[in-house]
Backbone bond lengths (Angstrom), bond angles and torsions (degrees), N, CA, C in turn:
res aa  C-N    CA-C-N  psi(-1)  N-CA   C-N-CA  omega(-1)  CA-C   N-CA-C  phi
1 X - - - 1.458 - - 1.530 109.62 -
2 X 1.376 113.05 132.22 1.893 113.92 -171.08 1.187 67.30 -80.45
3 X 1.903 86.46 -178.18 1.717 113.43 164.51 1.138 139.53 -78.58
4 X 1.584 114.47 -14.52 1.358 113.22 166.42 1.277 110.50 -94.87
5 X 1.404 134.84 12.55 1.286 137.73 173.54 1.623 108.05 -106.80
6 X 1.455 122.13 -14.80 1.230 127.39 143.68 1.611 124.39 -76.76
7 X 1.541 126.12 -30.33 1.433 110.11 160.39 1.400 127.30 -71.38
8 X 1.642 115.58 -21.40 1.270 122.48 176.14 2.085 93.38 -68.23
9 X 1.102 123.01 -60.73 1.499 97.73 178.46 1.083 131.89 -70.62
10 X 1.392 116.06 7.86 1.683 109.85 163.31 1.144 132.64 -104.05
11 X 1.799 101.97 -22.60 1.080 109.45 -158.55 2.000 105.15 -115.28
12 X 0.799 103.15 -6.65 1.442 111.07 171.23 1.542 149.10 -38.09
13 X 1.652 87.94 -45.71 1.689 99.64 173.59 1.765 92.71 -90.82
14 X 1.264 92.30 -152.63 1.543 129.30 177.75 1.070 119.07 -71.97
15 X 1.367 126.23 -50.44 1.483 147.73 170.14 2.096 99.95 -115.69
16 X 1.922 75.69 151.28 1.338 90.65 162.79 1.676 118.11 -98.07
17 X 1.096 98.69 146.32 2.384 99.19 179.84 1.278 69.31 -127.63
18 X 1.915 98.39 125.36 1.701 118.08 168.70 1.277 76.08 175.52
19 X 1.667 121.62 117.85 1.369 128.49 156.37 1.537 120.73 -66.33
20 X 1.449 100.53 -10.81 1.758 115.36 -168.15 1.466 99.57 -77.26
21 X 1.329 116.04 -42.72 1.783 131.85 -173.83 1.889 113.85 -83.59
22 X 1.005 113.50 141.00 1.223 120.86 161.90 1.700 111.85 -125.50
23 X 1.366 124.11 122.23 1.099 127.74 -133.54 1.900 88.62 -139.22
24 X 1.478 91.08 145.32 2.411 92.92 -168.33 1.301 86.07 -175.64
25 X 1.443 102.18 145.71 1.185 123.92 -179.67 2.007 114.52 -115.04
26 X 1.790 88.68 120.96 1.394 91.87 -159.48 1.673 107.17 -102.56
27 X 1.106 131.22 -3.77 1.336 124.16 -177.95 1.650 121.84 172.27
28 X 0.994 101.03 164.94 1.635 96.11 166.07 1.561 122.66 -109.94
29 X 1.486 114.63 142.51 1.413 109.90 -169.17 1.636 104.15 -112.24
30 X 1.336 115.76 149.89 1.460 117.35 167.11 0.969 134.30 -96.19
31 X 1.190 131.10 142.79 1.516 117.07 -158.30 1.694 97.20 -147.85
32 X 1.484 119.04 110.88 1.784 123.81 -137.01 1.532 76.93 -92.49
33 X 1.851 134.38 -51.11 1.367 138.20 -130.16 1.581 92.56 -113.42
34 X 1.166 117.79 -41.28 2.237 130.41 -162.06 1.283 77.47 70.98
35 X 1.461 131.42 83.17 1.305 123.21 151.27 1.786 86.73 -157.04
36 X 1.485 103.45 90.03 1.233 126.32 164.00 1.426 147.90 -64.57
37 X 1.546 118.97 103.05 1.579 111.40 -171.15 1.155 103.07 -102.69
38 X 1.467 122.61 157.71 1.397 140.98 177.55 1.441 107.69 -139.45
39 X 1.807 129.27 102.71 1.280 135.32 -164.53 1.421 110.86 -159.18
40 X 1.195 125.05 157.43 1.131 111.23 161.20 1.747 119.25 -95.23
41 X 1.186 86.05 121.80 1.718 108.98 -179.48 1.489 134.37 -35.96
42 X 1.525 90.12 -24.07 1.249 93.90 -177.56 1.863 114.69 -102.22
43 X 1.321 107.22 -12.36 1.779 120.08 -158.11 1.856 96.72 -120.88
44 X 1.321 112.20 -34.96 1.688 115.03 -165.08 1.587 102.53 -137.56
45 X 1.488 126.60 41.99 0.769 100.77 -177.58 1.742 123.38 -94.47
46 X 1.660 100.36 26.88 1.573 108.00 140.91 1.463 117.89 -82.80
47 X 1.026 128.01 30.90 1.719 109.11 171.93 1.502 124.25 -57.06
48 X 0.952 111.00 148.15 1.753 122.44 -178.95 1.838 101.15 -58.80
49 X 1.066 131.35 143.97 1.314 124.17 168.51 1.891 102.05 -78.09
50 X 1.279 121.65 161.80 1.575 115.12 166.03 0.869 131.75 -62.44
51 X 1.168 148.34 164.17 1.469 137.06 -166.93 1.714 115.74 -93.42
52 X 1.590 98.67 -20.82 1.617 102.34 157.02 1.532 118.55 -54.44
53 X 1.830 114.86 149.10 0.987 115.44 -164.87 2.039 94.19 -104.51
54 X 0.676 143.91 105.18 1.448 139.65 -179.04 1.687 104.91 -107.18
55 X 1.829 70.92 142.16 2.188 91.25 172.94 1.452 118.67 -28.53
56 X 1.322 109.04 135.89 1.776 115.60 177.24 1.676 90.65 -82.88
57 X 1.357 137.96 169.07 1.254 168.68 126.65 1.696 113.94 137.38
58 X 1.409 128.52 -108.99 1.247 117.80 -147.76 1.800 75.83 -148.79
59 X 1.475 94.47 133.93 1.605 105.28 157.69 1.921 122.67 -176.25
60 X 1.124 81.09 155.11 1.652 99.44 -155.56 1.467 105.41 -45.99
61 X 1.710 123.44 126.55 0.985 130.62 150.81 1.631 117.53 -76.53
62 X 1.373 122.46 138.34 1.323 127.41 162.47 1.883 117.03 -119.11
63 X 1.323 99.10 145.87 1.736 92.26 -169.70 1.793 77.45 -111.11
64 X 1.800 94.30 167.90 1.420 110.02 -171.59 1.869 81.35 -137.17
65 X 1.573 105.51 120.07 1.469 92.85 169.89 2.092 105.24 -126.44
66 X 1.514 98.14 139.45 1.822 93.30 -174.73 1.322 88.94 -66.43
67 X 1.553 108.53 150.26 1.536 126.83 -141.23 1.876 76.92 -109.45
68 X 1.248 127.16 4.48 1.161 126.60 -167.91 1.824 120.94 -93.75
69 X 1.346 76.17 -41.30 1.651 103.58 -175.30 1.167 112.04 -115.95
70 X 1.600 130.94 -5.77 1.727 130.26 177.02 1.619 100.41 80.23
71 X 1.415 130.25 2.22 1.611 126.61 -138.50 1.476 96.64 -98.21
72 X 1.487 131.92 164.22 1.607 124.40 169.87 1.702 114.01 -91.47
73 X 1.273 109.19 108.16 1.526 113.46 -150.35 1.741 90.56 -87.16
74 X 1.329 110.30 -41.11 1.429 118.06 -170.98 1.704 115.41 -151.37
75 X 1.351 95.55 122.36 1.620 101.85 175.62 1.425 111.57 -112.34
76 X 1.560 123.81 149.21 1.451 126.37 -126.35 1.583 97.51 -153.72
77 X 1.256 134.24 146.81 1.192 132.56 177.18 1.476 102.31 -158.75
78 X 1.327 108.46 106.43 1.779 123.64 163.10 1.062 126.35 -64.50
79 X 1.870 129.55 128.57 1.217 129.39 168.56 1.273 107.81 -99.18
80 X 1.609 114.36 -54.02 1.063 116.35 -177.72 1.426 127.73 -121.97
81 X 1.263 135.37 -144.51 1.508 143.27 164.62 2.172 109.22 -129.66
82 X 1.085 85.71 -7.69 1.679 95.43 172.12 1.684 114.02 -48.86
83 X 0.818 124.22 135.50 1.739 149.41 -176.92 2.139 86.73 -64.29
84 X 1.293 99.59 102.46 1.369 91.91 155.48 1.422 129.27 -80.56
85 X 1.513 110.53 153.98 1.549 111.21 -177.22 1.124 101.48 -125.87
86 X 1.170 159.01 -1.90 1.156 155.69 -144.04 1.759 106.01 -176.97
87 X 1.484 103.39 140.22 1.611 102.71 151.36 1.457 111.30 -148.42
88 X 1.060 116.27 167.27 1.377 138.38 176.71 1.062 142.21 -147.88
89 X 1.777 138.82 -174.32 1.611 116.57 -150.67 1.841 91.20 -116.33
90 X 1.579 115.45 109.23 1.324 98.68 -167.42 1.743 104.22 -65.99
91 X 1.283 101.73 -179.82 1.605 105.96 -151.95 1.805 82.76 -158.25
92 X 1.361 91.29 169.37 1.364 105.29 -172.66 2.064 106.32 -133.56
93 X 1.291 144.17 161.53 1.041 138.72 139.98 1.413 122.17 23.45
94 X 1.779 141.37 92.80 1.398 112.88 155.97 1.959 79.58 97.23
95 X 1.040 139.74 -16.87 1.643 137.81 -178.18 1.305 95.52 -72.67
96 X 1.581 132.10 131.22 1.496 118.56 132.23 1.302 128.42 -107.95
97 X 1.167 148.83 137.01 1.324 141.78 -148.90 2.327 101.03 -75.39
98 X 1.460 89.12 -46.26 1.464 115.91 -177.00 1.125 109.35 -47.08
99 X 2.065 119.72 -41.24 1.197 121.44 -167.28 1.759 111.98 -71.66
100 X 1.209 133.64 -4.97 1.163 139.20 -147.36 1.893 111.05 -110.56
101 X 1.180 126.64 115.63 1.358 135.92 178.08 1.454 107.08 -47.80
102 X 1.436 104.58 164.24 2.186 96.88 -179.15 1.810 102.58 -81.35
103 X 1.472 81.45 141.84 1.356 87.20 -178.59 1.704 120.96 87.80
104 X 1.233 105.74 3.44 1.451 127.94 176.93 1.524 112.02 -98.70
105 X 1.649 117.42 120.98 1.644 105.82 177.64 1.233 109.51 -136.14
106 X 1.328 125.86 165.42 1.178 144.15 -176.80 1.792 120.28 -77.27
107 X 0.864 150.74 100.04 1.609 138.53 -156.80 1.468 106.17 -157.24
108 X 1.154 113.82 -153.76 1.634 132.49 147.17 1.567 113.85 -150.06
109 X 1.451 90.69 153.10 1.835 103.99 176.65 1.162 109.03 -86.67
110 X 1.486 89.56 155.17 1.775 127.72 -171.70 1.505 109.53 -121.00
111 X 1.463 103.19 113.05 1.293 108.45 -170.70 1.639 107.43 -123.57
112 X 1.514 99.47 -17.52 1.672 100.33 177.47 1.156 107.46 -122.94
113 X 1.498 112.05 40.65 1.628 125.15 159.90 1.772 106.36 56.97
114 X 1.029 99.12 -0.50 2.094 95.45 178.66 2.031 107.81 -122.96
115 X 1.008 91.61 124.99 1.355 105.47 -165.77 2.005 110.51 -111.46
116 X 0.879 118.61 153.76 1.777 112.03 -163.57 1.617 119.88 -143.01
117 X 0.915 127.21 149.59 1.841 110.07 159.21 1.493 92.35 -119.98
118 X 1.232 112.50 152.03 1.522 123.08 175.86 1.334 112.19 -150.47
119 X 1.251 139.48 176.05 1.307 151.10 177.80 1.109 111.57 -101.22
120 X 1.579 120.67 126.39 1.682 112.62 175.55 1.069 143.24 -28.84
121 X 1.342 87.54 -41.03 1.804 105.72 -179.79 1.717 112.73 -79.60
122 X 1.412 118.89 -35.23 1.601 119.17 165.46 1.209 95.75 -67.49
123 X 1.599 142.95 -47.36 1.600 126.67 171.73 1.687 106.18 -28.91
124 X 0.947 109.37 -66.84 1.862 113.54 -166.01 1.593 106.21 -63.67
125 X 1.512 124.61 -36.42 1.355 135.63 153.49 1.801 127.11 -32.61
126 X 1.497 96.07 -43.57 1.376 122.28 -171.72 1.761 93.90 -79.47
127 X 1.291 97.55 -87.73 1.812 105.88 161.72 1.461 115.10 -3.30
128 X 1.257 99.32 -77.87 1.463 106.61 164.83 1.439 161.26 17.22
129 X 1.872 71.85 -85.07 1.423 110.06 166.39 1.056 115.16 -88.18
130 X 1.293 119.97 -38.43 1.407 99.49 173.27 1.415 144.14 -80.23
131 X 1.446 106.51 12.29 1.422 125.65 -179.79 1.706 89.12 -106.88
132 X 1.245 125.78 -47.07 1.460 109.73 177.10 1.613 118.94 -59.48
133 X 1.111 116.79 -48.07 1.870 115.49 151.44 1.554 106.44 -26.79
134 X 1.129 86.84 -76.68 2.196 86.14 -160.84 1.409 114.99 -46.71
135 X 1.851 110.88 -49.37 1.151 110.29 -174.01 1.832 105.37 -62.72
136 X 1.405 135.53 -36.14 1.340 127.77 -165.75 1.782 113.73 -70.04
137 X 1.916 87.34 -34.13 1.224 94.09 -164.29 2.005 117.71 -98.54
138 X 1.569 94.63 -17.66 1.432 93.28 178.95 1.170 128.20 65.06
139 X 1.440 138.67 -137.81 1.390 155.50 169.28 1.648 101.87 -35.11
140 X 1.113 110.05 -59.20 1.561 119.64 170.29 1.044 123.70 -45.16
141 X 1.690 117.29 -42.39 1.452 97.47 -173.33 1.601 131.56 -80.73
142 X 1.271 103.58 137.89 1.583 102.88 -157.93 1.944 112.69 -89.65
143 X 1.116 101.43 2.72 1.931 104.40 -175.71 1.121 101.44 145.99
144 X 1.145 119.68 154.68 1.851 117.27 135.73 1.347 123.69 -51.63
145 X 1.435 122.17 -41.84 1.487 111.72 166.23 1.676 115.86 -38.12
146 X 1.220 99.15 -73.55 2.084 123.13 -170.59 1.797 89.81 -35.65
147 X 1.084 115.89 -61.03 1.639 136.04 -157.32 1.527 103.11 -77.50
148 X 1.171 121.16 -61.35 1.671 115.57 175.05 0.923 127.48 -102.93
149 X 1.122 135.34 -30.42 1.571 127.44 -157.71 1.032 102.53 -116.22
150 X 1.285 151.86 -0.24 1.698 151.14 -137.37 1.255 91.27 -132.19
151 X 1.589 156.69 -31.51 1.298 129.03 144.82 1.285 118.64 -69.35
152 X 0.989 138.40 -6.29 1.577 126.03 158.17 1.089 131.28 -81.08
153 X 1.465 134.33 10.06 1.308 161.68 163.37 1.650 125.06 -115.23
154 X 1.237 110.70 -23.33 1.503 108.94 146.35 1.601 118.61 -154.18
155 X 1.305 93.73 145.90 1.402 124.37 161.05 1.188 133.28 -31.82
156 X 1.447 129.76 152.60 1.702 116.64 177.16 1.663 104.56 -71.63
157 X 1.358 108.98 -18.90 1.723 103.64 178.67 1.742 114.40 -77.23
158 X 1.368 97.25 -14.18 1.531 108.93 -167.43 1.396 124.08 91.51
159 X 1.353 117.81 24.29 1.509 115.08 177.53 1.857 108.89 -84.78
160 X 0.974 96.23 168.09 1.354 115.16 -173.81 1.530 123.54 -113.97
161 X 1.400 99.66 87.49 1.790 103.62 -177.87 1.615 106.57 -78.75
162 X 1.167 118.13 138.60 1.641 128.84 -164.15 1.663 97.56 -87.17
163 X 1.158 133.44 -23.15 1.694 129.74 175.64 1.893 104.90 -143.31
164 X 1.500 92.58 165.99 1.625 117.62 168.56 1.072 114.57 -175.88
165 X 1.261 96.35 156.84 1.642 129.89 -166.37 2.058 95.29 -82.06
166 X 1.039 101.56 126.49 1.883 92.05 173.73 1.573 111.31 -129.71
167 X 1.101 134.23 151.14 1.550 160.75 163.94 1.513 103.50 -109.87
168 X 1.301 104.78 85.04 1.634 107.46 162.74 1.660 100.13 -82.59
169 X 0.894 144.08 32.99 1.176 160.31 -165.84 1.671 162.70 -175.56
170 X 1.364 141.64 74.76 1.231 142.90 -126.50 1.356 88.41 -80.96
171 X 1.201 109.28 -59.79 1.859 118.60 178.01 1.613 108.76 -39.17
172 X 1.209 130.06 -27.41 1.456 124.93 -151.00 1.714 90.21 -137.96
173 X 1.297 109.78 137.37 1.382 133.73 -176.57 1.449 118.19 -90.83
174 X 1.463 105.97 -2.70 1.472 119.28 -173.98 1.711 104.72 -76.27
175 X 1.063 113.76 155.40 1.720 137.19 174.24 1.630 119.85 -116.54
176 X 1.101 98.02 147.01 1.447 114.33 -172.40 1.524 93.34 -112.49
177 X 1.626 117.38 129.17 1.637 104.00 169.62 1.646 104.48 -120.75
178 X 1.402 117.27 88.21 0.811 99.99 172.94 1.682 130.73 -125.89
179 X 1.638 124.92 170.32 1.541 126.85 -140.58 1.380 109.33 -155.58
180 X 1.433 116.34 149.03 1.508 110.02 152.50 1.302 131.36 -57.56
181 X 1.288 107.58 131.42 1.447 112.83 177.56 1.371 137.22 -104.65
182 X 1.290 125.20 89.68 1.625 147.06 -168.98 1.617 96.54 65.00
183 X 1.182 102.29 -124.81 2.050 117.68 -157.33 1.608 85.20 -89.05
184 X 1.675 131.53 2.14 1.287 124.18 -175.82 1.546 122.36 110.49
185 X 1.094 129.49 -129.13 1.761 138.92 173.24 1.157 97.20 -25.38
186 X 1.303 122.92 140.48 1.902 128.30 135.27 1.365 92.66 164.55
187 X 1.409 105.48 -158.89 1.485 133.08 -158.00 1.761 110.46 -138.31
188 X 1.297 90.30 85.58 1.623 121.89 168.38 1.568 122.31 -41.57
189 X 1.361 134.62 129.76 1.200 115.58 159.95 1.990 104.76 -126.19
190 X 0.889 97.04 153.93 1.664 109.30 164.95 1.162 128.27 -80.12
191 X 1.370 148.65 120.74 1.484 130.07 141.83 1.626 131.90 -100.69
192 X 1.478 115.97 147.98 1.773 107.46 -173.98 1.266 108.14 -117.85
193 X 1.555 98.91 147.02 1.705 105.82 -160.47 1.636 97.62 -97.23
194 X 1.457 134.83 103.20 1.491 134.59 -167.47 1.618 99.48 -97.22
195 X 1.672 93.77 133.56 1.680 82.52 164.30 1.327 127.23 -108.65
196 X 1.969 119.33 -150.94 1.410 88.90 179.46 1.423 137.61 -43.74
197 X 1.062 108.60 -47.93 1.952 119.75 -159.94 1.542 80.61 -80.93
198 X 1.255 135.39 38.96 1.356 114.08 162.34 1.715 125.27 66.61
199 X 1.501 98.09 10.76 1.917 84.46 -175.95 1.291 85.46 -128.15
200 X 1.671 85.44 169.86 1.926 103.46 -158.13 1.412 117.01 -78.09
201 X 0.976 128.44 114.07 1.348 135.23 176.26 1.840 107.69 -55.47
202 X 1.488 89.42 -72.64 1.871 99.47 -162.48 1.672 101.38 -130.91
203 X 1.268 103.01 157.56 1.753 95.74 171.92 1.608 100.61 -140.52
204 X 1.191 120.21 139.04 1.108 136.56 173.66 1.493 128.03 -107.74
205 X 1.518 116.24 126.67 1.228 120.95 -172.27 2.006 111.28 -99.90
206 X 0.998 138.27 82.56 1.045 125.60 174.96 1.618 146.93 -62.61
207 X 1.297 112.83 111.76 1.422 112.03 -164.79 1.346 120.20 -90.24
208 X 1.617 100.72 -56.85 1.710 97.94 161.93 1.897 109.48 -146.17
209 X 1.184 117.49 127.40 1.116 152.40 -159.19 1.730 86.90 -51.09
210 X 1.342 105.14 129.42 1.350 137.78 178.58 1.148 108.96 -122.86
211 X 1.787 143.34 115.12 0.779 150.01 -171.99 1.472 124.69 -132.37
């Protein structure tokens, strides 16, 4: 079974049936443009958005974690409730699906183990900020990790929450969703669940292969 012939059986209905997965729904994300990036935030956070055009407003993220390892096997973002018929390998700019050997996919790497979907426009938000950090702070400033994202992943006790919701931005209503991704490092790909009339239902980020 390829891999998009394994997300089409998991991910298809409404619910997932996989005793391997434990599956919860953690938030809603905004999305100002439907011009969707999937990168890790901290290493690419120029990624190309996909070349799919997806719904502008707010909709439910769900994480999928193997019930084995506690790990984030699959991260998930709902447009609709429409009956998918189709899926495919989302792609970005200059991607062809055709051009690619078997077993070859389209994604981005994870090198600081936290992986995200965001909205283009919170991309440039994110960007942003982190040039407004450096420039204020200079010598001091220690990353975008140290500076943003590193209290939203732990606690004053020191625990370790596996996702969050982020506002690189007061001016901008956009969200950052970002999470651990599977056992950590590698090279991610996406797939989107299209329905009839051709628009995207769900998109799936795969971390580690559930079968």
């Amino acid at each position: 079974m390829t891999h998009i012939e394994n997300i089409q059986k998991l991910f298809s209905k409404d619910f997932v049936e996989s005793p391997l997965l434990e599956s919860f729904e953690v938030g809603k994300i905004y999305l100002s443009s439907g011009k969707l990036v999937a990168c890790d935030p901290l290493i690419t956070n120029d990624m190309l958005p996909f070349s799919t055009e997806f719904p502008k407003g707010d909709f439910s993220v769900i994480l999928h974690k193997e019930r084995e390892s506690n790990c984030v096997a699959y991260a998930e973002i709902i447009f609709s409730n429409a009956e998918i018929t189709d899926w495919k390998m989302a792609t970005t700019a200059g991607q062809n699906v055709k051009d690619l050997e078997e077993e070859e996919v389209f994604g981005y790497p994870v090198e600081s183990g936290m992986g995200c979907f965001m909205d283009v426009d919170t991309q440039s938000s994110l960007n942003e900020l982190e040039q407004t950090l450096y420039q204020k702070k200079g010598d001091d400033f220690m990353g975008i990790y140290e500076e943003f994202f590193h209290e939203h992943f732990f606690d004053e006790n020191g625990a370790i929450d596996q996702y969050a919701f982020l506002k690189p931005s007061e001016e901008h209503p956009g969200t950052i969703f970002a999470f651990e991704t599977g056992y950590g490092e590698g090279f991610y790909a996406s797939y989107i669940g299209y329905g009839k009339d051709k628009s995207p239902v769900k998109i799936i980020t795969e971390f580690i292969e559930i079968s």
